[in-house]
N, C-alpha and C positions, 0 to 999 in steps of 0.2 A: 703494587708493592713499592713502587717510585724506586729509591736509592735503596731500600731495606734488604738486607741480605733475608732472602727466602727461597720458598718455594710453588711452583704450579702446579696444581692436580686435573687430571682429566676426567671427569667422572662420566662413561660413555652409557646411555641411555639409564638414567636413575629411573624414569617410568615402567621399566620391563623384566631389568635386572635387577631385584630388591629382593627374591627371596631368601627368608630367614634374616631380614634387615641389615643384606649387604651394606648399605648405604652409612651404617655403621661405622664402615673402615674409614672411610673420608673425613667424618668426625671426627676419632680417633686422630690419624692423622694432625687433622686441621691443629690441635686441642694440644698435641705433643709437640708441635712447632713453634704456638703460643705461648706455653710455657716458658719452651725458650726465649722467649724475645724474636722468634724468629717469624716474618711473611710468611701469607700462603693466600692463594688464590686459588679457586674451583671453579673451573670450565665445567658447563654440565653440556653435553651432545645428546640430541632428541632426534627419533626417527626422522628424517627429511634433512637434515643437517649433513654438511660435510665435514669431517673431524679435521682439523687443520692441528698439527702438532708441534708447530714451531712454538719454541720460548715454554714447553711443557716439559715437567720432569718426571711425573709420574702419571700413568695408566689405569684405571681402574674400572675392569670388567666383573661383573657381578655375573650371577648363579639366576636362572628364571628356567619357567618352565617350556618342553618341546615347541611350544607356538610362539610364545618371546626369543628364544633363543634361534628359532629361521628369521624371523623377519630380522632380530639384530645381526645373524650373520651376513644376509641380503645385502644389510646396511654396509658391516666390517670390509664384506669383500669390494665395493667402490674403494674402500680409503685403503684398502691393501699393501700398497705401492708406499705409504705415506707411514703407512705400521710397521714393516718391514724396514725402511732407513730408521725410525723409531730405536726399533730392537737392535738395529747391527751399529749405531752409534750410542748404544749402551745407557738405552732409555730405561727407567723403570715401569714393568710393569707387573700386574696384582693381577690375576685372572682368579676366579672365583666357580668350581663345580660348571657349571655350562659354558662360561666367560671360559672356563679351561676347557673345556672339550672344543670352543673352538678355534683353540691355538695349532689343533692338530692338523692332518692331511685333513683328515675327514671325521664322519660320528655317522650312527647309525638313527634314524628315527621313524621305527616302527620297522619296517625292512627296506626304507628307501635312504641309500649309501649320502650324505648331505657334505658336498664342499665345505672343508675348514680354511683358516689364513694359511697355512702351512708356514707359522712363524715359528713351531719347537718341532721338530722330526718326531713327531708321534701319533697315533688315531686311536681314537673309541667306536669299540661295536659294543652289542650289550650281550646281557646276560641274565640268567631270575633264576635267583629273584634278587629285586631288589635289596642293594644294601645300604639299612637302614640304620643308626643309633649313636653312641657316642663312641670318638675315637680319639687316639692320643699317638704322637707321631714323636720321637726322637730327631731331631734335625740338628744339622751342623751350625744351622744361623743365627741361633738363640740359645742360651744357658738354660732355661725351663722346659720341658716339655711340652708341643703345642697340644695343645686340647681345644675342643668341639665336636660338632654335629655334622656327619654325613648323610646323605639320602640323596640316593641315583642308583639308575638301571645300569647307565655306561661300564664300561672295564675298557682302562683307557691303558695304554701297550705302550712303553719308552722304546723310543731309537736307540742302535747301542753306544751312542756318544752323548746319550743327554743321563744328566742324572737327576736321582729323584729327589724330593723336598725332602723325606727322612722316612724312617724306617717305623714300621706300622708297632706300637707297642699293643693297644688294644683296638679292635676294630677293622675295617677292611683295606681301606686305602685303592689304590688303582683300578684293582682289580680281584680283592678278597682273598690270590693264592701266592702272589711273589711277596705279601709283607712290604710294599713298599707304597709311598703315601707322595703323588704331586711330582712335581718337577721344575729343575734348577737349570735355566738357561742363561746365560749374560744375566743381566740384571731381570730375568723373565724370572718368577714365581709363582705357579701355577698348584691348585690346590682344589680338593673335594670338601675342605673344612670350611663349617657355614658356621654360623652361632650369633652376631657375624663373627669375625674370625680376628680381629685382631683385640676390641677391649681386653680379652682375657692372655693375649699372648703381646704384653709391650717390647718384647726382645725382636718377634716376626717387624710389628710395624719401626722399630729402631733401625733396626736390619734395612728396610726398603727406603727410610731416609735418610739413614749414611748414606746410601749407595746412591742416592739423588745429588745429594750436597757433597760428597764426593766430584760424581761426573759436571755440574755445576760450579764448583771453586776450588778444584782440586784437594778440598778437605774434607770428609766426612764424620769428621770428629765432634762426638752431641754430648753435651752436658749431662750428669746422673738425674735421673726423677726422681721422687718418691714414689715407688711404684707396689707400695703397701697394699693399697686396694684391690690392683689390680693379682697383685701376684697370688693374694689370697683368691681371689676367684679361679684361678689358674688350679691350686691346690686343691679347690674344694670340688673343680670338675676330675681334679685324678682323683680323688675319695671317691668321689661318685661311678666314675668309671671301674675302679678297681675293686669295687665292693658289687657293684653288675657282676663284675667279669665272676671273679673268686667267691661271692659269697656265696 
């Protein structure tokens, strides 16, 4: 980025972590930076790899399935040490369905209890059935409504000092019986929404790069988009939701 005022993304294991075309958010990102006039560089970390997190602004752990999601944890728990100053100097990070289950103590996979970072006070065990289809969450970080696609076994349980990403309007969220959807740590945003998750929600991906360029130049203040296309897709998954839900 040389002199350019910008930003750096982490993008940890894009080989593994890509279900529902995670990989999406990075894009997204990259795309809303650009517009501004603004840098952006993409670290991508690969199994074998040590994640080094210096001069990085944002985190991005993606959603894969039980077999991706051990070997990436394998991977996460070496650089632990280096996640954890990460998060407590007010790093951004994006965890995505697995990538969030394991920010917690732990997760359950199959009946064997599996180490998480323990970087948000919270665990996932499971539950069945599975909760599958589209859901729409009320959050405080964005003016729209998020909507997408959830599908997992886990029912993941908040500490009583972490709060949640928003409140479940259609759909399951955590854990299908508190109405509650993800979870808001320091700059941690943790979430079951795939789709992937940010094209149709530009307030979420606004939201995590304030909070980058913020913690980076003391300003987080971003220019308006036109976010006509996007917002219509935003609308057209609550129609679709809400006509599931009601009709």
């Amino acid at each position: 980025m040389g002199s350019q005022r910008g930003l750096c993304i982490a993008h940890m294991y894009p080989e593994l972590l890509n279900l529902y075309g995670d990989s999406g958010n990075v894009l997204v990102m990259r795309k809303r930076l650009t517009w501004r006039g603004l840098g952006c560089e993409v670290r991508e970390f690969h199994v074998g790899d040590r994640p080094r997190l210096s001069g990085v602004d944002i985190v991005l752990i993606g959603g894969g399935s039980d077999r991706e999601q051990r070997i990436v944890c394998d991977c996460l728990l070496k650089a632990r040490r280096e996640l954890v100053s990460f998060v407590q100097d007010g790093g951004v990070l994006l965890a995505v369905c697995g990538g969030y289950q394991l920010l917690g103590h732990s997760y359950l996979m199959g009946d064997e209890k599996v180490p998480g970072l323990s970087l948000v006070d919270l665990y996932t065990d499971r539950g069945s059935p599975r909760l599958v289809g589209n859901i729409v969450v009320q959050s405080r970080i964005c003016a729209q409504p998020i909507v997408g696609f959830e599908n997992h076994g886990g029912r993941t349980h908040l500490g009583a000092g972490v709060e949640p990403l928003g409140s479940v309007l259609f759909g399951y969220g955590n854990d299908g019986e508190t109405g509650e959807e993800g979870c808001l740590y320091r700059n941690v945003v943790g979430t079951y929404v795939h789709g992937p998750l940010l094209p149709k929600n530009p307030g979420v991906a606004d939201y995590l790069l304030g909070k980058a360029l913020e913690r980076r130049y003391a300003d987080g203040a971003l220019t308006p988009l036109d976010d006509g296309a996007e917002l219509a897709a935003n609308r057209r998954a609550l129609e679709v939701g809400g006509a599931h839900r009601f009709g």
